[in-house]
C-alpha positions in Angstrom: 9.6 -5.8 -33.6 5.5 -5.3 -32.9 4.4 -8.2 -32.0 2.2 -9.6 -29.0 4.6 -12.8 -28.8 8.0 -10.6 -28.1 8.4 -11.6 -24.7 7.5 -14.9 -24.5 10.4 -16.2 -24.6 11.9 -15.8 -21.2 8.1 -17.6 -19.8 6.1 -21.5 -20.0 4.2 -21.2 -23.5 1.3 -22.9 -21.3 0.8 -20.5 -19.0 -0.8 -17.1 -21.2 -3.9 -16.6 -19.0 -4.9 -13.1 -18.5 -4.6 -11.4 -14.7 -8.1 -10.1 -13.5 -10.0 -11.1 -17.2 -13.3 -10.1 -16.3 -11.6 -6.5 -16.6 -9.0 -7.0 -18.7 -8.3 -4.1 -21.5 -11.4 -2.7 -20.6 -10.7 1.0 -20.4 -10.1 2.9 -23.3 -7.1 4.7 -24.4 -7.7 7.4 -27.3 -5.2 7.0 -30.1 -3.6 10.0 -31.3 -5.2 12.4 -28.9 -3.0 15.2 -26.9 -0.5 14.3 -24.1 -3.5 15.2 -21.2 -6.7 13.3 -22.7 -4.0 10.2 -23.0 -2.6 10.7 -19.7 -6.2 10.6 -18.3 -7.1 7.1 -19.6 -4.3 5.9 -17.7 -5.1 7.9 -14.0 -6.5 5.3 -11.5 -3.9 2.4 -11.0 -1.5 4.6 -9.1 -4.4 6.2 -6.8 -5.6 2.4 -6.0 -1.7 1.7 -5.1 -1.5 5.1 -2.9 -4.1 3.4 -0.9 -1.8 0.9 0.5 1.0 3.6 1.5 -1.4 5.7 3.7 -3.7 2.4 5.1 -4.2 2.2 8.9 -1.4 0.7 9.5 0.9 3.7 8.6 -0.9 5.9 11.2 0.2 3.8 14.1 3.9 3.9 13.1 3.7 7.8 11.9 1.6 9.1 15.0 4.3 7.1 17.5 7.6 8.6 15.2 6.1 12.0 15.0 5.1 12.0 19.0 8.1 10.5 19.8 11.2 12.3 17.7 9.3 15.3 16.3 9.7 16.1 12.8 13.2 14.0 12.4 12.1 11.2 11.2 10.2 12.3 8.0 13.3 11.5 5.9 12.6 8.1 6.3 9.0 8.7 4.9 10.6 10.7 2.3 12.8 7.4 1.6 10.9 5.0 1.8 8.5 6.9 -0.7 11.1 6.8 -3.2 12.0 3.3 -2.5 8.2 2.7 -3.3 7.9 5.4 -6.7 11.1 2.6 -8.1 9.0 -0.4 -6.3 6.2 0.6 -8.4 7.5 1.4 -11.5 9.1 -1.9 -11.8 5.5 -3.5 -11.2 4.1 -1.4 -13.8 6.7 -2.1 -16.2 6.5 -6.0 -15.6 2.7 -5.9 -16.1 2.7 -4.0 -19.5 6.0 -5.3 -21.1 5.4 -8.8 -20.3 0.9 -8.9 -20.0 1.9 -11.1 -17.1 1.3 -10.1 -12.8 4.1 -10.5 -10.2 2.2 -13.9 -9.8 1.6 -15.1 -12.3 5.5 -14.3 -13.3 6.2 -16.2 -9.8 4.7 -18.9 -10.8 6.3 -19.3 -14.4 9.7 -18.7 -13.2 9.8 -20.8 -10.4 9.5 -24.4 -8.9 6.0 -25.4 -7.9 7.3 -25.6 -4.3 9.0 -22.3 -4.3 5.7 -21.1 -5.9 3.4 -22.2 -3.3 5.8 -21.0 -0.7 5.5 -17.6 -2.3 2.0 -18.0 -2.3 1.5 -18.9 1.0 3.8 -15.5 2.6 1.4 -13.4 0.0 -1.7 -14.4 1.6 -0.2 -13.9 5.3 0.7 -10.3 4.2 -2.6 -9.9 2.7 -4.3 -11.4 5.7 -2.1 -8.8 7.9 -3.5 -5.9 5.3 -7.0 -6.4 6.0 -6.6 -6.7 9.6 -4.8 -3.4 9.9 -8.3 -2.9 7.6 -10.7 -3.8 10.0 -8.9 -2.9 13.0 -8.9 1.0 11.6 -12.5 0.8 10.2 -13.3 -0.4 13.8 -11.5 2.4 15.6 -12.7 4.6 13.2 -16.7 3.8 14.4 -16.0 3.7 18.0 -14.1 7.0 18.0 -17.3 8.7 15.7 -20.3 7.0 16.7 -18.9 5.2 20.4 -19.6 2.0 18.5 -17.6 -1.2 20.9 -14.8 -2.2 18.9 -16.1 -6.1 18.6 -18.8 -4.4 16.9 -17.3 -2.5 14.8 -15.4 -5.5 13.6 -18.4 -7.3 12.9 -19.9 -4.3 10.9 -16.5 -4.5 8.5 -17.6 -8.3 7.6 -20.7 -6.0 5.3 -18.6 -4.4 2.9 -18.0 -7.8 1.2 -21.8 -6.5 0.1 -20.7 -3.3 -1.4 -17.7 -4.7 -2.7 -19.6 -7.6 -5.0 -21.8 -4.5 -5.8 -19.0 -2.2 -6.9 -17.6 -4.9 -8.9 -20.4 -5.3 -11.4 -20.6 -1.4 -12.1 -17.0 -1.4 -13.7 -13.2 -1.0 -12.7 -14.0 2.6 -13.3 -16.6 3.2 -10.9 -14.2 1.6 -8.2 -11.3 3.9 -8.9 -13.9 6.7 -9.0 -14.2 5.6 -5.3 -10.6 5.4 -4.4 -10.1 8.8 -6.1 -13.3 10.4 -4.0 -12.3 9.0 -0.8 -8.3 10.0 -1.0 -9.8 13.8 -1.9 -11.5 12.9 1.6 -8.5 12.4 3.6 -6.0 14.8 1.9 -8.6 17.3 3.0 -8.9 16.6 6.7 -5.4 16.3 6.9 -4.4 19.7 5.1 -7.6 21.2 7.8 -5.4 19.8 11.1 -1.9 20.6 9.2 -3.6 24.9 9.5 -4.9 24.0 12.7 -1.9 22.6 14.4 0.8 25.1 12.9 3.7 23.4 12.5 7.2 24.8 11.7 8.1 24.9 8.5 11.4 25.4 9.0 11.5 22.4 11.6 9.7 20.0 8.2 12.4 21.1 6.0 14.9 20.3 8.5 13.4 16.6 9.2 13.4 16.1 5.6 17.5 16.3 5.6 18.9 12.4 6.6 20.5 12.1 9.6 23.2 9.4 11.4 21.1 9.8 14.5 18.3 7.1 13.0 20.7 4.5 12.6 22.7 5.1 15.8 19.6 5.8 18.0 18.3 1.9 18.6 14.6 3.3 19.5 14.8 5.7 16.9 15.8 3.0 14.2 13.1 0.2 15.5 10.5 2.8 14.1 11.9 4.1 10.8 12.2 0.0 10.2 8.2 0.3 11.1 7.6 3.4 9.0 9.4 1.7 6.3 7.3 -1.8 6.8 4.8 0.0 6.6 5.0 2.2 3.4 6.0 -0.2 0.8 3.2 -2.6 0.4 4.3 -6.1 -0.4 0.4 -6.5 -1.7 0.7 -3.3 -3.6 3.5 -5.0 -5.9 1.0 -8.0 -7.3 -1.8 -5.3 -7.9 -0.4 -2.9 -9.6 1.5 -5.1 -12.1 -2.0 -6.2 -12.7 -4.5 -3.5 -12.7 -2.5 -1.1 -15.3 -3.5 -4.2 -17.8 -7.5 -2.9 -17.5 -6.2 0.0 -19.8 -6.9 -1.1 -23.9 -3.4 0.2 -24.6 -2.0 -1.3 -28.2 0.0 -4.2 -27.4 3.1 -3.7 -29.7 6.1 -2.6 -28.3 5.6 1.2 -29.1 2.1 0.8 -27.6 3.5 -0.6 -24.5 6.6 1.9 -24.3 3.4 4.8 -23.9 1.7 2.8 -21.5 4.6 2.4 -19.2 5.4 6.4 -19.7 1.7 7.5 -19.0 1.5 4.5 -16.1 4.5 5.9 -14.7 3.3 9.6 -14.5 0.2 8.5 -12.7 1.8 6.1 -10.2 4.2 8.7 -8.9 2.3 11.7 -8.6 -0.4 9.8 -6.9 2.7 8.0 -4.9 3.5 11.8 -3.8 0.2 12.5 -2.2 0.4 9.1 -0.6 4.0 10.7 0.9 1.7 14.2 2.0 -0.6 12.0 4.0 2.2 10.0 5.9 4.2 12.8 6.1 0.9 15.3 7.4 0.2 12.5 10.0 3.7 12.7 11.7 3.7 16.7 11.4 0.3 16.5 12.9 1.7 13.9 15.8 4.8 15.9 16.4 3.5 19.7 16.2 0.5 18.6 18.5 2.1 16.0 21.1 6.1 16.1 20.8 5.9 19.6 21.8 3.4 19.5 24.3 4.7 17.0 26.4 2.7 14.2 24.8 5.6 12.0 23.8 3.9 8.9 24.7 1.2 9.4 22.5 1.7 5.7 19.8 -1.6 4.9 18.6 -4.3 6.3 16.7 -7.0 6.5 19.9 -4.7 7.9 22.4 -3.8 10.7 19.3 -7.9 11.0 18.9 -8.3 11.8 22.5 -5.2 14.5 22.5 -6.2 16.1 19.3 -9.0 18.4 20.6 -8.2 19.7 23.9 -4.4 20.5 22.3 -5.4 22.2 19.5 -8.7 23.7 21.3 -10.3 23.0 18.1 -13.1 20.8 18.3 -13.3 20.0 14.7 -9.8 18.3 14.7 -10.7 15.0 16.6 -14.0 14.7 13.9 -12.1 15.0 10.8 -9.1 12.8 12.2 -11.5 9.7 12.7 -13.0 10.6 9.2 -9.8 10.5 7.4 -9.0 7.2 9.6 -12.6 5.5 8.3 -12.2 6.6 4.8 -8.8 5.4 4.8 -10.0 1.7 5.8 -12.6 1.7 3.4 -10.2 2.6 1.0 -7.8 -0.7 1.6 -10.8 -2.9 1.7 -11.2 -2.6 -1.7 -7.6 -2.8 -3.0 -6.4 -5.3 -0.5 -9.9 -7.4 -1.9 -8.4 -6.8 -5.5 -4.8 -7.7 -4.4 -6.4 -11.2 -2.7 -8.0 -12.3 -5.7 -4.7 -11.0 -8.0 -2.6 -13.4 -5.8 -4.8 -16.3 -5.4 -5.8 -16.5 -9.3 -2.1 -15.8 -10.5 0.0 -18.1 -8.1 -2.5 -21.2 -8.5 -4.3 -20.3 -11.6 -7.7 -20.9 -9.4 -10.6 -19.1 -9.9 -12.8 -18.6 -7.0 -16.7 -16.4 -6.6 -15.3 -12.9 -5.6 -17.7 -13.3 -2.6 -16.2 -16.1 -1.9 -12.5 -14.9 -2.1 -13.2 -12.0 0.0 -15.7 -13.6 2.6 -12.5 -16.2 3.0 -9.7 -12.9 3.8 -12.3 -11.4 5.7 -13.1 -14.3 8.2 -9.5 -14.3 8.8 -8.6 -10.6 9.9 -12.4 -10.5 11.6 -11.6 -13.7 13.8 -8.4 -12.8 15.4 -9.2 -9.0 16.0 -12.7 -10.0 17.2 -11.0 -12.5 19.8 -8.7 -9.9 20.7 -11.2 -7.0 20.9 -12.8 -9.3 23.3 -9.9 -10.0 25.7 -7.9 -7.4 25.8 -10.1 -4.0 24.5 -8.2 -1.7 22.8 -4.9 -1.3 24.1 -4.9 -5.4 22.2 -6.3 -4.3 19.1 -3.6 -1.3 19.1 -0.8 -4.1 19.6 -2.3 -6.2 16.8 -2.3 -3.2 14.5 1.1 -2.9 15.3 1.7 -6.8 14.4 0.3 -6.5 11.3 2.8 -4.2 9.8 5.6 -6.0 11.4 4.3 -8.9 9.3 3.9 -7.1 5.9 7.6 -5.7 6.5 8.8 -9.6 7.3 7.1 -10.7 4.0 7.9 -7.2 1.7 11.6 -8.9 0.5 10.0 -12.0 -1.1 8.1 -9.7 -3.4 10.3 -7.5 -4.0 13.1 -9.7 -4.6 11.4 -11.6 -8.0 10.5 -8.8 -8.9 13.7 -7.4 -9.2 15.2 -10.0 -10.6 12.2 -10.5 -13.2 12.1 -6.7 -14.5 16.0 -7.2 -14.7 16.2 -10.2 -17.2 16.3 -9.1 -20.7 14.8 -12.3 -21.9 12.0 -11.7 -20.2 11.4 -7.9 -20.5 13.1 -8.0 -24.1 13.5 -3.9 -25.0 12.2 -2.7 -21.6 14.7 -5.0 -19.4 15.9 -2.8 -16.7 18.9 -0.5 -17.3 22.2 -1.0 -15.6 21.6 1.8 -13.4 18.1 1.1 -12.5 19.2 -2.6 -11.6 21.8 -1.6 -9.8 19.2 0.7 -7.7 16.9 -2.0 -7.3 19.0 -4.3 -6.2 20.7 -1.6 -3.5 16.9 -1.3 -2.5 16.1 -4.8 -2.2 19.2 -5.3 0.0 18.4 -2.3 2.2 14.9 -3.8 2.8 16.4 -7.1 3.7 18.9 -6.3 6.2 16.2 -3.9 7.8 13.7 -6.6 7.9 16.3 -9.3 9.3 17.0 -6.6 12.1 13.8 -6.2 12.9 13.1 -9.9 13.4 16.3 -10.0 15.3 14.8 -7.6 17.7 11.2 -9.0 17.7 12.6 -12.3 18.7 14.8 -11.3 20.9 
């Protein structure tokens, strides 16, 4: 059956409206061209959800595991990666199957209450995204140019600007962007990973799980952080929106290729999102674990260490590059990922500049008062908050989701498999219990 109305069913007739229409079905796939001209439409999503897993916020968490415990806990990057390659697929799927976003799906399936609740924890994780954003891009000045971190802050309230510039210019030209400055930091970070000469030996051994996570209570309060921080609650709403740019045939066989092709691109680029987080822990534990540096947790104290360690002076340059690029790189999918929720959940449409002035103002505000106060041991400790929020708020996205990409009414032909559901589901109730520990212990 080829038709555009094969997965109604299972959704409100009222409620057809199309996620991010100003660039809806606006890149071109060739029909009946070779397996690698195809494939290249579809590269671009998955580099623009990459962002998220290797954002700011994963270098505190990485830097403190790898100082800390060495090399032992990159199983739990490796993990949580392929909790996130699933995560991500299901997005994808629900996007292309059903030409709906994980909003706009919310808000179909569920109460208007239970909608705007779900609303209301998006936007706090989003808000907690772009202050890891700004608090990065602010460290990231002051550590190349000495630039006062309340400055700093203040400087990251211009790239609304660029942003509203970018926009106009195509949802090409902004995953050229992404793409250029990902190059960016996979090469700074493969420059420290010769420098610091790790063992290879000792990588291969911390990719093996061990019972020692789970047992050890400060070990296992950081994997929960690692984890928190990889899989992106944000991530799930934009991707399941942004693969719909692509002009893909929207008949069932059409959409069976777009979830294959969508698929390839999302986990490859999901991969080097894992090299990153898994090259700033090897960096963190061949550099400080071994050195006597254990104490080493965020990304200053790191910056400070790097050079007269390694006796490189490049290292400390190129670290703080990466870290820059890296923020810049969030701004713009965590912008995309605002406007995604807001539109979707309420079905209101605001000016862009508006949107992202409004999620600006409010990581700018608190890291500005904080900057202020406390200098940067606070801003380190807000960092830290922010992922402990997005790993709070990561089961009620995951969650509908799951359940959504599991109903066959909904999904029709591409409902999730037995196996794959049953997977999901094992996830989703991993990253629950994890996160209701960790609030046990943040309370407490």
């Amino acid at each position: 059956m080829n038709t555009t109305n094969t997965f109604m069913k299972g959704w409100r007739q009222d409620n057809a409206s199309q996620s991010l229409p100003d660039v809806h079905s606006t890149i071109k796939v060739p029909r009946n061209s070779g397996f690698f001209r195809t494939l290249m439409a579809y590269v671009g999503p998955g580099l623009m959800v990459a962002v998220g897993y290797m954002d700011p916020g994963n270098w505190a968490t990485d830097i403190a595991g790898g100082a800390q415990f060495g090399y032992r806990l990159l199983s739990v990057i490796l993990i949580s990666n392929l909790f996130a390659i699933l995560l991500q697929h299901l997005s994808l799927k629900l996007g292309i199957a059903t030409g709906r976003d994980l909003a706009q799906a919310c808000r179909d399936h569920y109460s208007r209450p239970v909608s705007i609740g779900l609303w209301l924890l998006a936007e706090i994780a989003i808000a907690a995204t772009d202050l890891a954003e700004v608090i990065g891009s602010a460290i990231a000045l002051n550590l190349l140019f000495g630039l006062p971190l309340p400055i700093g802050i203040s400087i990251t309230a211009l790239d609304v600007m660029l942003l509203l510039y970018l926009q106009h210019k195509g949802f090409r030209v902004i995953e050229s962007i992404v793409a250029s400055l990902i190059l960016i930091i996979l090469l700074c970070f493969g420059y420290e990973l010769i420098v610091s000469q790790p063992s290879v030996s000792a990588i291969a051994g911390g990719l093996l799980p061990r019972v020692e996570i789970v047992t050890n209570p400060s070990m296992l309060y950081i994997a929960i952080g690692i984890l928190g921080a990889t899989v992106m609650p944000h991530n799930l709403y934009l991707h399941s929106s942004i693969v719909q740019t692509r002009d893909y045939d929207r008949t069932d066989t059409g959409r069976q290729s777009a979830i294959r092709f969508a698929t390839i691109d999302s986990t490859v680029s999901l991969f080097l999102a894992f090299f990153i987080n898994a090259a700033i822990l090897i960096l963190s534990a061949a550099t400080f674990h071994f050195s006597g540096n254990q104490h080493v947790a965020d990304i200053t104290d790191a910056h400070q260490l790097l050079n007269p360690i390694l006796g490189v002076q490049l290292a400390g340059i190129l670290f703080a590059v990466a870290l820059l690029a890296s923020g810049q790189n969030s701004t713009l999918t965590g912008t995309l990922a605002g406007q995604i929720v807001m539109e979707g959940f309420l079905n209101l449409r605001l000016k862009p500049w508006v949107r992202r002035l409004i999620t600006r103002l409010l990581a700018i505000v608190p890291a500005l008062i904080v900057a202020l106060l406390y200098g940067e041991k606070g801003t380190a400790e807000l960092l830290v908050l922010s992922q402990v929020i997005l790993s709070l708020q990561l089961s009620f996205a995951v969650v509908p989701l799951v359940q959504f990409t599991g109903d066959k009414l909904k999904m029709g032909r591409f409902v999730n498999p037995r196996w794959m559901n049953a997977i999901a589901w094992a996830i989703a109730t991993v990253i629950i219990g994890l996160n209701g520990y960790l609030l046990w212990n943040t309370l407490l």
